[in-house]
PDB file as gemmi writes it, atoms N, CA and C in Angstrom:
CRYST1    1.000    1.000    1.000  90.00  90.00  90.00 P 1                      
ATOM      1  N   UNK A   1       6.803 -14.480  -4.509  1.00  0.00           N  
ATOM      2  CA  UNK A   1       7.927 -14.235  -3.645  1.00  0.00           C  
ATOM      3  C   UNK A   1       8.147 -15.423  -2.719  1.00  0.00           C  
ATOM      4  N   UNK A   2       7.159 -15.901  -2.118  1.00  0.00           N  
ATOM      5  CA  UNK A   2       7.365 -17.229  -1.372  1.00  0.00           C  
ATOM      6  C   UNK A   2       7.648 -18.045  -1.771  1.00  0.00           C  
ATOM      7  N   UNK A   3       7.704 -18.701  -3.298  1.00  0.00           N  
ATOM      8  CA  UNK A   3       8.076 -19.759  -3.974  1.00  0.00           C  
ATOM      9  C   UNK A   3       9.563 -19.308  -3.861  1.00  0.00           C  
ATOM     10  N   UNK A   4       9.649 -18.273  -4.400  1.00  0.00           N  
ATOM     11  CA  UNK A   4      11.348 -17.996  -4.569  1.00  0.00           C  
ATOM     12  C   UNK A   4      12.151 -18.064  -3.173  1.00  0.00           C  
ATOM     13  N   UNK A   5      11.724 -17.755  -2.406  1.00  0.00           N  
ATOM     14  CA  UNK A   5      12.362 -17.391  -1.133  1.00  0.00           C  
ATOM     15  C   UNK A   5      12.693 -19.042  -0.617  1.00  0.00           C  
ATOM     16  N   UNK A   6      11.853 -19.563  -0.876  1.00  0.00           N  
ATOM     17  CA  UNK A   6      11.886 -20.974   0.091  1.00  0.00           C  
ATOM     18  C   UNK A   6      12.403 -21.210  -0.851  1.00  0.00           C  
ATOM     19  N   UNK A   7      13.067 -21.021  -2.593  1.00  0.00           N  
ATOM     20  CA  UNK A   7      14.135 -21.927  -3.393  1.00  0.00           C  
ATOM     21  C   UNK A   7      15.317 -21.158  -2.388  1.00  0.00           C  
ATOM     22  N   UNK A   8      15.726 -19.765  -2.102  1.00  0.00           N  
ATOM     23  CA  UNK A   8      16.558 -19.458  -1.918  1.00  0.00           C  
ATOM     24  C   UNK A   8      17.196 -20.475  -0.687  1.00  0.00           C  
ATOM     25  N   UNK A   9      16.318 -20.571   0.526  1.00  0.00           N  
ATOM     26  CA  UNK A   9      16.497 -21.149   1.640  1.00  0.00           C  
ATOM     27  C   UNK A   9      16.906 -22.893   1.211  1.00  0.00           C  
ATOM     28  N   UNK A  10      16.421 -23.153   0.319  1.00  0.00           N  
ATOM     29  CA  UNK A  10      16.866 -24.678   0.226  1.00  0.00           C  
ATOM     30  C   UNK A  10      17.932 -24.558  -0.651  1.00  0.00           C  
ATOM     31  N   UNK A  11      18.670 -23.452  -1.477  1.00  0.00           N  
ATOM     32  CA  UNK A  11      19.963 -23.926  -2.377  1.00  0.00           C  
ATOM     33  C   UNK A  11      19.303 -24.053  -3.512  1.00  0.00           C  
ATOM     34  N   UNK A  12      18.287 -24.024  -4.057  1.00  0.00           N  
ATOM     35  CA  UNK A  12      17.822 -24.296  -5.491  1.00  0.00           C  
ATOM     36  C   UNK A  12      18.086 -23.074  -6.393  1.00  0.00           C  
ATOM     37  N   UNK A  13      18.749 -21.654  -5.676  1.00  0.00           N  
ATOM     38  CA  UNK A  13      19.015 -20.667  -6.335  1.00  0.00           C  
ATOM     39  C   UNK A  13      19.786 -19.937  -5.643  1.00  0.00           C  
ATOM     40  N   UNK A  14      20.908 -18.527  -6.211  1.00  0.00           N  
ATOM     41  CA  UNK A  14      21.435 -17.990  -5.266  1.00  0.00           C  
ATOM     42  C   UNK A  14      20.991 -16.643  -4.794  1.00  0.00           C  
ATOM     43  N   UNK A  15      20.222 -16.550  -5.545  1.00  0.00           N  
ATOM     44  CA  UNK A  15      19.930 -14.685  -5.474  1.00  0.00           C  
ATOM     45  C   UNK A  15      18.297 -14.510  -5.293  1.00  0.00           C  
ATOM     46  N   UNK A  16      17.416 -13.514  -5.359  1.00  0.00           N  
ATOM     47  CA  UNK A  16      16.445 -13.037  -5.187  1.00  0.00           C  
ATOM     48  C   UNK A  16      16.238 -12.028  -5.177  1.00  0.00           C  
ATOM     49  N   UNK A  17      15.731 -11.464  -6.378  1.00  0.00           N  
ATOM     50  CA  UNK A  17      15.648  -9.869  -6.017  1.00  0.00           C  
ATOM     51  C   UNK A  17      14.399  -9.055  -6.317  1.00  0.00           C  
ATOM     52  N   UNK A  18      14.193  -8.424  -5.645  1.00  0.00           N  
ATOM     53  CA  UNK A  18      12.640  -8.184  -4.749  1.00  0.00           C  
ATOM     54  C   UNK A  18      13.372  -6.718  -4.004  1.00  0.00           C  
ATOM     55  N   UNK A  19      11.702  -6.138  -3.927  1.00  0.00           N  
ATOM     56  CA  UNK A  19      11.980  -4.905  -3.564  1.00  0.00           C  
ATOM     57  C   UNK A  19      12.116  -4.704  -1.788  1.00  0.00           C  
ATOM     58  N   UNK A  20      12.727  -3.889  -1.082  1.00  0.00           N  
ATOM     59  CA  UNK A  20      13.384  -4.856   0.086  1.00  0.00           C  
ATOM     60  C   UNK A  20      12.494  -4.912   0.738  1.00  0.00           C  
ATOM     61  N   UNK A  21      11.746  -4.204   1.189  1.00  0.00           N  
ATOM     62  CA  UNK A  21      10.537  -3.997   1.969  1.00  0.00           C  
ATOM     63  C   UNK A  21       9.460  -5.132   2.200  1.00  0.00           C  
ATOM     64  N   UNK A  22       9.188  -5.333   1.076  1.00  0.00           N  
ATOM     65  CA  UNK A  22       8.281  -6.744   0.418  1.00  0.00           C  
ATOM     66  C   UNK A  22       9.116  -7.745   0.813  1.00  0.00           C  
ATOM     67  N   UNK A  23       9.783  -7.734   0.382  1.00  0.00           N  
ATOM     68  CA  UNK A  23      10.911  -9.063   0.689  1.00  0.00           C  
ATOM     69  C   UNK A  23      10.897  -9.014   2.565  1.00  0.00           C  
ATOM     70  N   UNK A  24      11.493  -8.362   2.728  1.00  0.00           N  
ATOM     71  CA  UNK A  24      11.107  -8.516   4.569  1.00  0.00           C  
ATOM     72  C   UNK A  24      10.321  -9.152   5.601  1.00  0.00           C  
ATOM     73  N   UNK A  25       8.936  -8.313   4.735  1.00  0.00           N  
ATOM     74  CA  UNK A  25       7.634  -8.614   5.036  1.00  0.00           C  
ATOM     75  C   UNK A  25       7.332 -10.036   5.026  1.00  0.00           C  
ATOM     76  N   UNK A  26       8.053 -10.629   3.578  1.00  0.00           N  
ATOM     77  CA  UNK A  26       7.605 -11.947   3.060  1.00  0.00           C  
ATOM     78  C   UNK A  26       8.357 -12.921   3.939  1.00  0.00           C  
ATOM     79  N   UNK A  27       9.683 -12.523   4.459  1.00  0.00           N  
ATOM     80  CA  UNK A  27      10.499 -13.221   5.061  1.00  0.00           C  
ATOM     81  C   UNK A  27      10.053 -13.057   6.390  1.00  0.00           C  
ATOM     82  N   UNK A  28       9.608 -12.010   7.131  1.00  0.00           N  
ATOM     83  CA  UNK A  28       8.769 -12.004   8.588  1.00  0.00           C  
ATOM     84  C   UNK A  28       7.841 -13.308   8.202  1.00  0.00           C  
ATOM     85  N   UNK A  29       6.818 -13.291   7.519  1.00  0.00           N  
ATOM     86  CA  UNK A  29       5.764 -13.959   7.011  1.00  0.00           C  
ATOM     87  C   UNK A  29       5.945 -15.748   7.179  1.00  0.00           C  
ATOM     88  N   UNK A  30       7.003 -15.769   7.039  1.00  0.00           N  
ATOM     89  CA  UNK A  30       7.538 -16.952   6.387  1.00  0.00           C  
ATOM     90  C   UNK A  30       8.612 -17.630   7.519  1.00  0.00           C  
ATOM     91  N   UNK A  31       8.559 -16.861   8.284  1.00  0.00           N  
ATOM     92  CA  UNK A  31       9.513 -16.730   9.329  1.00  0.00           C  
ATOM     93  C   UNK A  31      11.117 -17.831   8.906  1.00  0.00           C  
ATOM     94  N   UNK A  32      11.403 -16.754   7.989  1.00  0.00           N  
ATOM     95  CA  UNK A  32      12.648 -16.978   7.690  1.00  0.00           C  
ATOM     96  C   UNK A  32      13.724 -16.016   7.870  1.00  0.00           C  
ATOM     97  N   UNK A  33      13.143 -14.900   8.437  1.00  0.00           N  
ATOM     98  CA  UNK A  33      14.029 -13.897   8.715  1.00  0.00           C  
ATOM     99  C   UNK A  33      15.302 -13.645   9.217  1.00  0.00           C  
ATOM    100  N   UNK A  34      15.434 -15.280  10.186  1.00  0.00           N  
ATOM    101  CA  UNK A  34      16.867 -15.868  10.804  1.00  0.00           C  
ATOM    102  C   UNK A  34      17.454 -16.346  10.099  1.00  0.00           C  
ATOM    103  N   UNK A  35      17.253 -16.512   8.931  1.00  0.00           N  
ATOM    104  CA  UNK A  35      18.127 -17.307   8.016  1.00  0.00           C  
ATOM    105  C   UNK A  35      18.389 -17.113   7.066  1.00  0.00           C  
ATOM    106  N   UNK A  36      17.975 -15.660   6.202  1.00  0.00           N  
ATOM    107  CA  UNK A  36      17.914 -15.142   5.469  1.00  0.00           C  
ATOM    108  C   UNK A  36      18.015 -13.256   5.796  1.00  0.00           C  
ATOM    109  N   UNK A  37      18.814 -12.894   4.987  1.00  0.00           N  
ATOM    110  CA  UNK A  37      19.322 -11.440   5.478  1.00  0.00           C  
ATOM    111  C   UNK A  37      19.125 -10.480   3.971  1.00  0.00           C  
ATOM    112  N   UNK A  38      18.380  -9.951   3.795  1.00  0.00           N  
ATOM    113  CA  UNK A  38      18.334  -9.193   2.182  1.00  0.00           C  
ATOM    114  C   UNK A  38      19.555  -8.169   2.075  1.00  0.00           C  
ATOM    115  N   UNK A  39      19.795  -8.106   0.946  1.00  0.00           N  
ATOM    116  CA  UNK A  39      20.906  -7.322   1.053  1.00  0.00           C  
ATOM    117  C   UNK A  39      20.674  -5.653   1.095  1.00  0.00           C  
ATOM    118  N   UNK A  40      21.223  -4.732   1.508  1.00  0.00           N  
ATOM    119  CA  UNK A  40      20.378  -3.525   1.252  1.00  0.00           C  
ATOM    120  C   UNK A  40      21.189  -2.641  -0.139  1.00  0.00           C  
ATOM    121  N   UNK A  41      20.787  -2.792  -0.903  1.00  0.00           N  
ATOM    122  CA  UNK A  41      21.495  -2.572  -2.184  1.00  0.00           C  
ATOM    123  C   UNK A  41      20.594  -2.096  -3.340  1.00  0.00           C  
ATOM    124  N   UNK A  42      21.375  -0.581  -3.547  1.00  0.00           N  
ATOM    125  CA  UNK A  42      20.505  -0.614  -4.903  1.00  0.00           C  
ATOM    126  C   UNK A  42      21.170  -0.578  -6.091  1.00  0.00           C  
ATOM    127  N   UNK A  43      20.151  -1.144  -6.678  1.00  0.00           N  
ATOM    128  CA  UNK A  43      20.710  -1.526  -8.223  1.00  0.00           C  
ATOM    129  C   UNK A  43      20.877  -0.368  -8.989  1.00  0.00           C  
ATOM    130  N   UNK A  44      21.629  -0.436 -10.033  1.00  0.00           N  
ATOM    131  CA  UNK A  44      21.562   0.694 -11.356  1.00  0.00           C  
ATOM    132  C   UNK A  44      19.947   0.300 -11.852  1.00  0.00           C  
ATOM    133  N   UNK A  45      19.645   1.778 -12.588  1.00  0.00           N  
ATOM    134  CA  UNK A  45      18.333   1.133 -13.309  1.00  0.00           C  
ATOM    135  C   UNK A  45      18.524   1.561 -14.319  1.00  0.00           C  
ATOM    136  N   UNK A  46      19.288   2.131 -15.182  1.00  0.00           N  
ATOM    137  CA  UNK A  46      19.937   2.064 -16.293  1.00  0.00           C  
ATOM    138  C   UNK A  46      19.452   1.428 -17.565  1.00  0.00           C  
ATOM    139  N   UNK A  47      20.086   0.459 -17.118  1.00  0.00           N  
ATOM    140  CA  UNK A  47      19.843  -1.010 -17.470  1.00  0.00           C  
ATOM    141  C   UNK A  47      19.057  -1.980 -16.959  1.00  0.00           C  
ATOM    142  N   UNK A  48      18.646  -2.694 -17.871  1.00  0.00           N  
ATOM    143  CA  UNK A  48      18.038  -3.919 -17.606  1.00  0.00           C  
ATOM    144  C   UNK A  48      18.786  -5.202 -17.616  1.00  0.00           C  
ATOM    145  N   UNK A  49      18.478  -5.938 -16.623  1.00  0.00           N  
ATOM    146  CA  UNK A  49      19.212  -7.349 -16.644  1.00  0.00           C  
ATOM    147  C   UNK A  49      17.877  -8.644 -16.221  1.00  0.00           C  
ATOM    148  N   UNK A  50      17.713  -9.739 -16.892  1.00  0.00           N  
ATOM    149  CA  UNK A  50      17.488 -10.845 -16.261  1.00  0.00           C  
ATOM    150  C   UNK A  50      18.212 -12.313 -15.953  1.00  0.00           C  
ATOM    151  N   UNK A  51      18.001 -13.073 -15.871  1.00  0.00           N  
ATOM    152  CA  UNK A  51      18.765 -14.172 -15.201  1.00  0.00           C  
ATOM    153  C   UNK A  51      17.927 -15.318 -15.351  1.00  0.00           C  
ATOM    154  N   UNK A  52      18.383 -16.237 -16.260  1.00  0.00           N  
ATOM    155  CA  UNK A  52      17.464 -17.450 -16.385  1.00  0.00           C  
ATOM    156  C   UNK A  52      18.011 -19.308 -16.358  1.00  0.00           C  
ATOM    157  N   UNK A  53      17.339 -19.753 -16.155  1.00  0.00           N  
ATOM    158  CA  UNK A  53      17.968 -21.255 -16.098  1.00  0.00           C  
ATOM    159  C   UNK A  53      18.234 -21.924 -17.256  1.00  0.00           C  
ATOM    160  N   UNK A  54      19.611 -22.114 -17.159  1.00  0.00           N  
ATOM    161  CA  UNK A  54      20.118 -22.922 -18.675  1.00  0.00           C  
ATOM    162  C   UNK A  54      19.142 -24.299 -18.642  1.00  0.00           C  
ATOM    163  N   UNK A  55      18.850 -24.514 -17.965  1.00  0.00           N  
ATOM    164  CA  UNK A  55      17.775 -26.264 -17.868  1.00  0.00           C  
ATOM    165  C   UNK A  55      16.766 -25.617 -18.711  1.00  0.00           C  
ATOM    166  N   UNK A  56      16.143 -24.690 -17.974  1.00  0.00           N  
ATOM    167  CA  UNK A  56      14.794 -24.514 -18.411  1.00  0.00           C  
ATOM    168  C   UNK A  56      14.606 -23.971 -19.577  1.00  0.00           C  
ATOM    169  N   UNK A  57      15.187 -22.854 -20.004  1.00  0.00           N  
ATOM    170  CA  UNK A  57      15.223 -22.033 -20.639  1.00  0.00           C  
ATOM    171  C   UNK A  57      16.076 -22.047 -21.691  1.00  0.00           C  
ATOM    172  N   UNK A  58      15.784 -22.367 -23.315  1.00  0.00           N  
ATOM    173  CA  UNK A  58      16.585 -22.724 -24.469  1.00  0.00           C  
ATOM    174  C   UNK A  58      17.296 -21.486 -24.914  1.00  0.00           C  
ATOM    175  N   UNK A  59      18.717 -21.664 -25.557  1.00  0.00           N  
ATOM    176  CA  UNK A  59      18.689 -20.704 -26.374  1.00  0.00           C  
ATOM    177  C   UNK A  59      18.134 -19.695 -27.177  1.00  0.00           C  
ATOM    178  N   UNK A  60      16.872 -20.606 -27.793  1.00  0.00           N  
ATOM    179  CA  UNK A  60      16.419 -19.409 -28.967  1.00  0.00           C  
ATOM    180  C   UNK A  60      15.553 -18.584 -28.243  1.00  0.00           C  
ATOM    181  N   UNK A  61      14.960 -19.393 -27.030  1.00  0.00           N  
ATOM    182  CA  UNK A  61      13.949 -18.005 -25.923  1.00  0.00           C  
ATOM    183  C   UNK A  61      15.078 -17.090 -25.745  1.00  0.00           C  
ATOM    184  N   UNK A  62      16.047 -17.280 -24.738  1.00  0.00           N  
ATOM    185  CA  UNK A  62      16.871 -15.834 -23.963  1.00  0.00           C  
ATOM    186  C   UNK A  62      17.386 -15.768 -24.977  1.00  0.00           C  
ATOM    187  N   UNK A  63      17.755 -15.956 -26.833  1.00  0.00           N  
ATOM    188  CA  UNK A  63      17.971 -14.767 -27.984  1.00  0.00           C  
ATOM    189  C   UNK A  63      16.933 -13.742 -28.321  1.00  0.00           C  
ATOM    190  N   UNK A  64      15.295 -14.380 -28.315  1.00  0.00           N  
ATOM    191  CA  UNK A  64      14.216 -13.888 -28.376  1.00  0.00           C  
ATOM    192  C   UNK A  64      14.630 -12.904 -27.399  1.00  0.00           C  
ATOM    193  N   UNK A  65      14.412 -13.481 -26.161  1.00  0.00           N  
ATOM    194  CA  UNK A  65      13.778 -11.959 -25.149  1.00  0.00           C  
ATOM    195  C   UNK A  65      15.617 -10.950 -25.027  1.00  0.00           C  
ATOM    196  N   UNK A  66      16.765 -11.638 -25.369  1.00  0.00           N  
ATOM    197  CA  UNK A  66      17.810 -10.455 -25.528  1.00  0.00           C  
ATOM    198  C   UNK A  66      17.235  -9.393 -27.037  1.00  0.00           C  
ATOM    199  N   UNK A  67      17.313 -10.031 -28.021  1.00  0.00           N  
ATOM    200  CA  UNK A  67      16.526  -9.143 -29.112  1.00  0.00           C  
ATOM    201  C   UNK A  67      15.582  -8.122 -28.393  1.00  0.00           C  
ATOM    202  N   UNK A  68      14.343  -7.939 -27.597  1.00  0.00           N  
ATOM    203  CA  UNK A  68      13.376  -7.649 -27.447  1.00  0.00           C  
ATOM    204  C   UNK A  68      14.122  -6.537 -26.799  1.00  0.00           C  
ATOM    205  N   UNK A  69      15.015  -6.904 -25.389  1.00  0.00           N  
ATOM    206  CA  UNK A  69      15.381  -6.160 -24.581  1.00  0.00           C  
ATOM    207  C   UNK A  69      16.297  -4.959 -25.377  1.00  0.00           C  
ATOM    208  N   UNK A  70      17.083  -5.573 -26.158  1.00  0.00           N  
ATOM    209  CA  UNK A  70      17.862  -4.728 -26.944  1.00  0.00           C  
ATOM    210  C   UNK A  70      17.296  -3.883 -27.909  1.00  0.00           C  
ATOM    211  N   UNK A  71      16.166  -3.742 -28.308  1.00  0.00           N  
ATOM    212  CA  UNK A  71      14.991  -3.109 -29.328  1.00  0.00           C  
ATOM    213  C   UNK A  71      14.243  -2.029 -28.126  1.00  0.00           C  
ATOM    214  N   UNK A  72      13.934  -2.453 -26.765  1.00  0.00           N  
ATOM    215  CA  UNK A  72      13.818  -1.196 -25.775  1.00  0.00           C  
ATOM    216  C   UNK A  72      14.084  -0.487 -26.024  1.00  0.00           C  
ATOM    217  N   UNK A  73      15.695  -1.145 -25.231  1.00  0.00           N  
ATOM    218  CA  UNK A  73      16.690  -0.090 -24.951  1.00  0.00           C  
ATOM    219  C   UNK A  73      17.132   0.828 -26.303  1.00  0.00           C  
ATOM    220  N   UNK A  74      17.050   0.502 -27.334  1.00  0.00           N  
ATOM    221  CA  UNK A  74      17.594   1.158 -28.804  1.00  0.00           C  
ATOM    222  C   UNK A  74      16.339   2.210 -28.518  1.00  0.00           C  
ATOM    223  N   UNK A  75      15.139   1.925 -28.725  1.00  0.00           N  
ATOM    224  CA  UNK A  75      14.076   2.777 -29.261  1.00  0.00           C  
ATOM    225  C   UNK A  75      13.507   3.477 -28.024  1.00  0.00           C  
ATOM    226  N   UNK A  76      13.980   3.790 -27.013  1.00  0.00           N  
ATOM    227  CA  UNK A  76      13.626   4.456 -25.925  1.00  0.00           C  
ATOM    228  C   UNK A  76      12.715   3.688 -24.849  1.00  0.00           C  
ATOM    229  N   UNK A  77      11.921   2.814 -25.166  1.00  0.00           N  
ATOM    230  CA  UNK A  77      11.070   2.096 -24.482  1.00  0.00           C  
ATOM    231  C   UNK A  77      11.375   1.711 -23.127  1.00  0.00           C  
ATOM    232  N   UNK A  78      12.242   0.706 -22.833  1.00  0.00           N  
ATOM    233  CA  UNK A  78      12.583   0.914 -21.392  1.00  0.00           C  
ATOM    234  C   UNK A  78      12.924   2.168 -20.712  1.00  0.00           C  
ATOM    235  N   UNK A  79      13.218   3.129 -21.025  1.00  0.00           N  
ATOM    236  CA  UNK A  79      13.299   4.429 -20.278  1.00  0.00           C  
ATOM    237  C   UNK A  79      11.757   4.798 -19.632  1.00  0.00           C  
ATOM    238  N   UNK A  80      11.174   4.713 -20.690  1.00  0.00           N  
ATOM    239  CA  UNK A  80       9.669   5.059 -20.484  1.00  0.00           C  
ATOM    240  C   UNK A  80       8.911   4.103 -19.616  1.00  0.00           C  
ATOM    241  N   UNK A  81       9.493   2.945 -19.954  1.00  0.00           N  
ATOM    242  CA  UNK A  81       8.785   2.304 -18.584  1.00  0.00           C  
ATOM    243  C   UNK A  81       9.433   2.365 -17.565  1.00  0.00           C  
ATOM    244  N   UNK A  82      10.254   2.611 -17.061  1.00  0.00           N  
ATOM    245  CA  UNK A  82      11.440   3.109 -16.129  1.00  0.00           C  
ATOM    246  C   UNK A  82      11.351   4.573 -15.300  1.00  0.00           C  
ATOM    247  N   UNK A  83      10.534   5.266 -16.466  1.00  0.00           N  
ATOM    248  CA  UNK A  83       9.891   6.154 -16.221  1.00  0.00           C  
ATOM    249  C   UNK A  83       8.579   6.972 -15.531  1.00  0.00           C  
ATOM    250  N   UNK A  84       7.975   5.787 -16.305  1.00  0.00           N  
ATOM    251  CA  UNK A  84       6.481   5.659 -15.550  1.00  0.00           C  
ATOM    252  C   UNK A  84       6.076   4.616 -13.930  1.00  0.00           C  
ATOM    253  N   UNK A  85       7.586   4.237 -13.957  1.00  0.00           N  
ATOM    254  CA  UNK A  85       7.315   3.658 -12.305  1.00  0.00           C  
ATOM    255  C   UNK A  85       8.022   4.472 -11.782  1.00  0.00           C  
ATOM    256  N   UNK A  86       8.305   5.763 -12.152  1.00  0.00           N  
ATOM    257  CA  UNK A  86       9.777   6.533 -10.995  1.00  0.00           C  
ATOM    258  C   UNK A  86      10.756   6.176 -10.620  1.00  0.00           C  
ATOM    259  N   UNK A  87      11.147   5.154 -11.472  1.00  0.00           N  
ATOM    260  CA  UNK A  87      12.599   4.580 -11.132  1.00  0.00           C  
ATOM    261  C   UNK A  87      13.682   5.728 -11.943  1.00  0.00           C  
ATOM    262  N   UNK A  88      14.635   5.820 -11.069  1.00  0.00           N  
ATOM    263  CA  UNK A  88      16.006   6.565 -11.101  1.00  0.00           C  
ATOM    264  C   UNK A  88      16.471   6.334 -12.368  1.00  0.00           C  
ATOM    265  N   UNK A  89      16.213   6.979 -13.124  1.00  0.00           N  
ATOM    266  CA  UNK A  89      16.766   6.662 -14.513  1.00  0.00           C  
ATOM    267  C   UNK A  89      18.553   7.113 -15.065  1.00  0.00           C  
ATOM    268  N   UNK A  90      18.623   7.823 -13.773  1.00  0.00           N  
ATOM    269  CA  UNK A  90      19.712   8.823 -14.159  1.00  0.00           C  
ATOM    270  C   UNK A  90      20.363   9.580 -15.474  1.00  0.00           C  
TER     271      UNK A  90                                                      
END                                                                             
């Protein structure tokens, strides 16, 4: 979380998402709390989404891990893990 947070604070990324609490904590911690505001927002959990760097990250990986994600979601699997953390599955 601290690696990410201090990309957020320098512009090396736009988002961060972290559970808010933790995130707070990390930002008290870090004493970035003035300069940084989490949003209070909750996500769908529905679905799954990730977010990766076109630099870093080639095509045939984020086809790999879309395949994977899409084989979850088909065969029930992300529910179940979605499940087993008590997330809102609706």
């Amino acid at each position: 979380m601290e690696v990410n947070l201090r990309k957020l604070q320098l512009g090396h990324v736009d988002l961060v998402l972290g559970d808010l609490f933790a995130t707070q904590a990390a930002l008290y911690d870090l004493k970035l709390a003035d300069q940084i505001v989490p949003l209070a927002q909750e996500w769908p959990t529905q679905d799954a989404h990730f977010a990766f760097c076109r630099i870093s990250v080639g095509e045939p990986v984020f086809q790999a891990f879309q395949q994977a994600l899409d084989g979850m979601m088909k065969d029930g699997a992300l529910k179940k893990i979605q499940r087993r953390y008590h997330v809102n599955t609706r």
